[in-house]
DRENTORKOL-3810 file (N, C-alpha, C; in nm, 4 decimals):
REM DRENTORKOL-3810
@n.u->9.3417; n.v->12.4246; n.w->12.0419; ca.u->9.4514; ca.v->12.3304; ca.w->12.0245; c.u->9.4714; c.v->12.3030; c.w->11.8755
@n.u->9.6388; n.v->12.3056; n.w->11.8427; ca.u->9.6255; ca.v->12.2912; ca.w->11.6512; c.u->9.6255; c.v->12.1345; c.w->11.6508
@n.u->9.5409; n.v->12.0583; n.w->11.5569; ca.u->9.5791; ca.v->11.9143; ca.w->11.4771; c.u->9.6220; c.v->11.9350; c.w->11.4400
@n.u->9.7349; n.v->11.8493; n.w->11.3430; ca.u->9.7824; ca.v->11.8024; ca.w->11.2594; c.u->9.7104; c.v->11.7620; c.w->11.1064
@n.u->9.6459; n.v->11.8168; n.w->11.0603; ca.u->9.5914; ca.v->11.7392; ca.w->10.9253; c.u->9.6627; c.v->11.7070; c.w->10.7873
@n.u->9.6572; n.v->11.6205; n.w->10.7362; ca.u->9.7360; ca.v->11.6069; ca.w->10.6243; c.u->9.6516; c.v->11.5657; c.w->10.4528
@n.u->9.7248; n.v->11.6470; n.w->10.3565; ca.u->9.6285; ca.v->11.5798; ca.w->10.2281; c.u->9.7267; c.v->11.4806; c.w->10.2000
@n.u->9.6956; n.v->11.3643; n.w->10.1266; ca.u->9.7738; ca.v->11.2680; ca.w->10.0428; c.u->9.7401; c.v->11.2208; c.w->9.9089
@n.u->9.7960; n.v->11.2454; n.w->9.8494; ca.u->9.7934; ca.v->11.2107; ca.w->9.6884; c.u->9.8724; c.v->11.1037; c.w->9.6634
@n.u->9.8640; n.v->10.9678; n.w->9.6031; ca.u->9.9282; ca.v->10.8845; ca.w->9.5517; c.u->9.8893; c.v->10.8058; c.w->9.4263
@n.u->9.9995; n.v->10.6957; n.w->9.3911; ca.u->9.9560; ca.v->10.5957; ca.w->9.3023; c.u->9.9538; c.v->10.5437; c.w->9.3318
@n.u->9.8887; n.v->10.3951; n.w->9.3632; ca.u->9.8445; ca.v->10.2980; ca.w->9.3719; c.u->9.8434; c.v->10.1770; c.w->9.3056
@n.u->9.9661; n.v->10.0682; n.w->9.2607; ca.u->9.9675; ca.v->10.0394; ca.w->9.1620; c.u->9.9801; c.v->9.8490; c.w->9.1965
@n.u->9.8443; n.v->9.7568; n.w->9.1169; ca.u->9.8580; ca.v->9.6401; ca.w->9.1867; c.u->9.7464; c.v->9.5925; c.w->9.0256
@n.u->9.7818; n.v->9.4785; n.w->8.9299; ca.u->9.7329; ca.v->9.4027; ca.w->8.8629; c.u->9.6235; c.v->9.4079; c.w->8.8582
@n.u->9.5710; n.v->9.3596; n.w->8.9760; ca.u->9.3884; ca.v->9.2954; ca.w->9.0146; c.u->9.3831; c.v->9.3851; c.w->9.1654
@n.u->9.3543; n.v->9.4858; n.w->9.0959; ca.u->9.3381; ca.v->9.5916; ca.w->9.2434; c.u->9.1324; c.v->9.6238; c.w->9.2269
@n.u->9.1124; n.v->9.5957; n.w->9.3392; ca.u->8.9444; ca.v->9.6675; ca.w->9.3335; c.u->8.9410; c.v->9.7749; c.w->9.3468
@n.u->8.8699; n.v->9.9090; n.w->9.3088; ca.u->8.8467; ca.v->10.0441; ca.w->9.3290; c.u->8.7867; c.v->10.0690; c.w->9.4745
@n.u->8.6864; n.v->9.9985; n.w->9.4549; ca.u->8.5811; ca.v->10.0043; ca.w->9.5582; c.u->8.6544; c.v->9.9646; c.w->9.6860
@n.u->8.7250; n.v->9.8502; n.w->9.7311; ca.u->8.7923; ca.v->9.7742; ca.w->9.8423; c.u->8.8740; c.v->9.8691; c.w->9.8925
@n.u->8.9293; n.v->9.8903; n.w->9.7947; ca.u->9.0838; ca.v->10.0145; ca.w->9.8590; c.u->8.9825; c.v->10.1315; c.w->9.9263
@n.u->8.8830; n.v->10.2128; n.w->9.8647; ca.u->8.8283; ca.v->10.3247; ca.w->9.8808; c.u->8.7652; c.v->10.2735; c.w->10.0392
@n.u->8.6799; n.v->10.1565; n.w->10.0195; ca.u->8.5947; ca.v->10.1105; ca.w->10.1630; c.u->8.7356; c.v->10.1234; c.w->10.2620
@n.u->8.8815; n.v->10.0184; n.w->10.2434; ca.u->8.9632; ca.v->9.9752; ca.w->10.3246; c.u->8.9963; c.v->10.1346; c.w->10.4137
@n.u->8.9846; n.v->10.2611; n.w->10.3307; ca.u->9.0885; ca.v->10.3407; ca.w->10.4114; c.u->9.0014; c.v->10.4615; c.w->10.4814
@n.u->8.8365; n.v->10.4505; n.w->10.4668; ca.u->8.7409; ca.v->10.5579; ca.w->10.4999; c.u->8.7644; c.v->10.5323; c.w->10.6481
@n.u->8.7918; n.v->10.4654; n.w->10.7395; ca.u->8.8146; ca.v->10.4503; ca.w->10.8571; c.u->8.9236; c.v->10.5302; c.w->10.9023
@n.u->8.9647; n.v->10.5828; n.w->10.8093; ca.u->9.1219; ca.v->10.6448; ca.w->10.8292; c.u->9.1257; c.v->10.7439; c.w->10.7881
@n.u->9.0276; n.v->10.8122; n.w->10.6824; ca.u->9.0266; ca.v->10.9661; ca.w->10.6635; c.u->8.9152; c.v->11.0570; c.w->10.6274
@n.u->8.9055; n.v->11.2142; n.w->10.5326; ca.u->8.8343; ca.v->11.2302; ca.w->10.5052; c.u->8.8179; c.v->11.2497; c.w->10.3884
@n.u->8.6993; n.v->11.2779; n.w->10.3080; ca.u->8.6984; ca.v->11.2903; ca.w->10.1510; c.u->8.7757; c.v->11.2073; c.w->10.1082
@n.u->8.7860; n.v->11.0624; n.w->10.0765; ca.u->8.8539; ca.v->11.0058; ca.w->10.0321; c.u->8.8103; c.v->10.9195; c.w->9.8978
@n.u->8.8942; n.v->10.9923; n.w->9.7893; ca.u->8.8749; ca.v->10.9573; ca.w->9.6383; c.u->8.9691; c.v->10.8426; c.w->9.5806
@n.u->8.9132; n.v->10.7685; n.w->9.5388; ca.u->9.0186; ca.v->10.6692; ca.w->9.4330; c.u->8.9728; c.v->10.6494; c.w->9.2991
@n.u->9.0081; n.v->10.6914; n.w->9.2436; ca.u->8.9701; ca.v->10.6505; ca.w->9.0649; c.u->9.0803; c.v->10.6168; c.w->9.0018
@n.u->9.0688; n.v->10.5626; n.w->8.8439; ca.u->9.1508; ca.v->10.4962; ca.w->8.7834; c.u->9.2628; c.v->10.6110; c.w->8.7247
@n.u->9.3791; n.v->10.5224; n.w->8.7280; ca.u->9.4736; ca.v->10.6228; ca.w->8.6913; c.u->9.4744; c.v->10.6779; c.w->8.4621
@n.u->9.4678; n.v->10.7211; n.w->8.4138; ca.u->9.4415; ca.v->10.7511; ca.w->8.3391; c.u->9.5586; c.v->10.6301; c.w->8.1983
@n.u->9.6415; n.v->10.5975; n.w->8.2584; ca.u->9.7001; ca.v->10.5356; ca.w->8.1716; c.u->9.6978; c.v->10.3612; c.w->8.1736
@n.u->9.6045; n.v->10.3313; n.w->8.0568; ca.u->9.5771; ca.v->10.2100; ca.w->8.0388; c.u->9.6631; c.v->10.0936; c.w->8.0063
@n.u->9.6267; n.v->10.0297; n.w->8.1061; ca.u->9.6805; ca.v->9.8538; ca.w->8.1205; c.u->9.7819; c.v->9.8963; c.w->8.2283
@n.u->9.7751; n.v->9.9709; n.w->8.2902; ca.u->9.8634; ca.v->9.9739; ca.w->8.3895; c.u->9.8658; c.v->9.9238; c.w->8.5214
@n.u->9.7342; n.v->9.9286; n.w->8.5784; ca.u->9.6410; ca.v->9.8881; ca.w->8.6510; c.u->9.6738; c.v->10.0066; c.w->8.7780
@n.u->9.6746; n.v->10.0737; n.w->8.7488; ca.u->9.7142; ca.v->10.1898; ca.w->8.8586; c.u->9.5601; c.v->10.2896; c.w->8.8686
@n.u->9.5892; n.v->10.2849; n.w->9.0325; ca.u->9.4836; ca.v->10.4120; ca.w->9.1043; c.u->9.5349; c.v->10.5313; c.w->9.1680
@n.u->9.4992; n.v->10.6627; n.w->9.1545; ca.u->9.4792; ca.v->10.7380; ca.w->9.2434; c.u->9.4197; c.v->10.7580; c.w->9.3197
@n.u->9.5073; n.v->10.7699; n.w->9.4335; ca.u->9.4235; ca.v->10.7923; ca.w->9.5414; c.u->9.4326; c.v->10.9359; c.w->9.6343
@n.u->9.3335; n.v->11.0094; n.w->9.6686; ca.u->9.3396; ca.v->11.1187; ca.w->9.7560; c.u->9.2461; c.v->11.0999; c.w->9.8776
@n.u->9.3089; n.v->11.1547; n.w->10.0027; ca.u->9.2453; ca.v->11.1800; ca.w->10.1074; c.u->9.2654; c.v->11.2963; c.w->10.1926
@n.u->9.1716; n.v->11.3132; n.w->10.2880; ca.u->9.2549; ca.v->11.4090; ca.w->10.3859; c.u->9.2954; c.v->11.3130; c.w->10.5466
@n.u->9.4041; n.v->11.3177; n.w->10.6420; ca.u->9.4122; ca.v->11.2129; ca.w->10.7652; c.u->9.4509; c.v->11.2807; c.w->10.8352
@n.u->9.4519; n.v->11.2114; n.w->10.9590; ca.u->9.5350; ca.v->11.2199; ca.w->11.0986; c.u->9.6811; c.v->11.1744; c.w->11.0840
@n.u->9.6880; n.v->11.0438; n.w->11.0383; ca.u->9.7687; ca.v->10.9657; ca.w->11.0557; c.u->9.7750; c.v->10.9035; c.w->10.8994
@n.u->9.9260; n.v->10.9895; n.w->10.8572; ca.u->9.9161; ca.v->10.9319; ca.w->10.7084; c.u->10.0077; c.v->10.7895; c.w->10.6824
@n.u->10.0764; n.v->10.7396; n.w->10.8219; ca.u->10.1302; ca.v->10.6258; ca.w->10.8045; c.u->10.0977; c.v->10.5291; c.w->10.8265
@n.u->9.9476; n.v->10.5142; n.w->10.8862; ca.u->9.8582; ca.v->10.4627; ca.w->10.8884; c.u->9.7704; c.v->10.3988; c.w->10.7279
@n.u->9.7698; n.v->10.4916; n.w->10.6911; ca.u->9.6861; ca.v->10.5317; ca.w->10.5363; c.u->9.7758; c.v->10.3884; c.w->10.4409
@n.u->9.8986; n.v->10.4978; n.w->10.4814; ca.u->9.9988; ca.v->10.3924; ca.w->10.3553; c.u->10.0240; c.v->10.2251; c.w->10.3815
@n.u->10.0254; n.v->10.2072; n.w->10.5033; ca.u->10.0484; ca.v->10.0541; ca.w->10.5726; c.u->9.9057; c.v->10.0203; c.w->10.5061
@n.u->9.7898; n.v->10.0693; n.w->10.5243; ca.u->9.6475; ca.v->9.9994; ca.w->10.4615; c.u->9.6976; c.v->9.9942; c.w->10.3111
@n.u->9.7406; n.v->10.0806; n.w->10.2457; ca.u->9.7108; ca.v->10.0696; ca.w->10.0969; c.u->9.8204; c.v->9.9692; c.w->10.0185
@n.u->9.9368; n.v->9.9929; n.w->10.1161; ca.u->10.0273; ca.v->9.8932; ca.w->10.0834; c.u->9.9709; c.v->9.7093; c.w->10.0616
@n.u->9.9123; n.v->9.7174; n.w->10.1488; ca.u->9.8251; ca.v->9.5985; ca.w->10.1304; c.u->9.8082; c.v->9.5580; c.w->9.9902
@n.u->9.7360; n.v->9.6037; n.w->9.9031; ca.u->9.6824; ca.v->9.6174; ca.w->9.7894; c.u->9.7853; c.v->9.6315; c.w->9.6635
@n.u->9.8950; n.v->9.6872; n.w->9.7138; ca.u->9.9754; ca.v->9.6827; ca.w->9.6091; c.u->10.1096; c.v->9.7825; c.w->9.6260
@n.u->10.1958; n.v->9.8142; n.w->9.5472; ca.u->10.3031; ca.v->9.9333; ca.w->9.4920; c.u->10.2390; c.v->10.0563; c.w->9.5451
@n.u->10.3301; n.v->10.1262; n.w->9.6397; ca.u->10.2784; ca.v->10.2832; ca.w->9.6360; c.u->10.3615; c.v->10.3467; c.w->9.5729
@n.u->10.3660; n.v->10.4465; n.w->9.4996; ca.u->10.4021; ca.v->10.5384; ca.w->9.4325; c.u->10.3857; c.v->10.7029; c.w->9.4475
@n.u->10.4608; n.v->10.8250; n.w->9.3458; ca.u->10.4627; ca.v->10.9190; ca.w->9.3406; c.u->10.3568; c.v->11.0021; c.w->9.4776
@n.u->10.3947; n.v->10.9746; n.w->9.5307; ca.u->10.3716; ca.v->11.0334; ca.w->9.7094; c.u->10.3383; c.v->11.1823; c.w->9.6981
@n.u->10.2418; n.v->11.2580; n.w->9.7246; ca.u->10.2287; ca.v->11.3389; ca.w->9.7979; c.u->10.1871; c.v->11.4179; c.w->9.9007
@n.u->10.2495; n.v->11.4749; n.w->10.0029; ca.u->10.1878; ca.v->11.4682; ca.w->10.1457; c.u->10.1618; c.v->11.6323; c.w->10.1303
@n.u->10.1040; n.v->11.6411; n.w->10.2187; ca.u->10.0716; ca.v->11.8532; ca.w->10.2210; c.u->10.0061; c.v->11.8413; c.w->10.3297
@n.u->10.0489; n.v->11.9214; n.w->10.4541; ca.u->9.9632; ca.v->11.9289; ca.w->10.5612; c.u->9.9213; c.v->12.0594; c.w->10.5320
@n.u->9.7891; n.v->12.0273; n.w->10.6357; ca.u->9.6546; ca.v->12.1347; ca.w->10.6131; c.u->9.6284; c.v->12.2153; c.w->10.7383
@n.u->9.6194; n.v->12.3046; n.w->10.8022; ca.u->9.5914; ca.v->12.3959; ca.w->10.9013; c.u->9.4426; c.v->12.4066; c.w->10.8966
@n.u->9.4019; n.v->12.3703; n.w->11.0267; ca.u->9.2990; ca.v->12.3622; ca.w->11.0962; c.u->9.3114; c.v->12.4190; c.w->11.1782
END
């Protein structure tokens, strides 16, 4: 039977955002899931990557936290 898998790449962008919170908030929801700081300072922006099931899921969690941004989705064959 094929899944559906999807990668997601985004920005993440919120003042007083935790690294750690966002990363804990969305492991329930995917796999390999990376967040580090976005490279341009005082911005307060994260990247974030994962792999999911359900990437509208993903975004409703991260929205939480702040601005989503520059989106990218890529599904994966399994």
């Amino acid at each position: 039977m094929f899944i559906k898998k999807y990668s997601l790449e985004f920005i993440l962008n919120s003042k007083n955002i935790n690294q750690e919170e966002v990363k804990k908030s969305l492991l329930d929801f995917g796999e390999k899931v990376e967040v580090v700081d976005d490279p341009v300072p005082g911005e307060g922006n994260l990247k974030v990557h994962l792999e999911t099931l359900d990437p509208a899921t993903v975004f409703d969690v991260s929205a939480q936290f702040g601005r989503i941004g520059s989106i990218r989705v890529n599904e994966i064959q399994t």
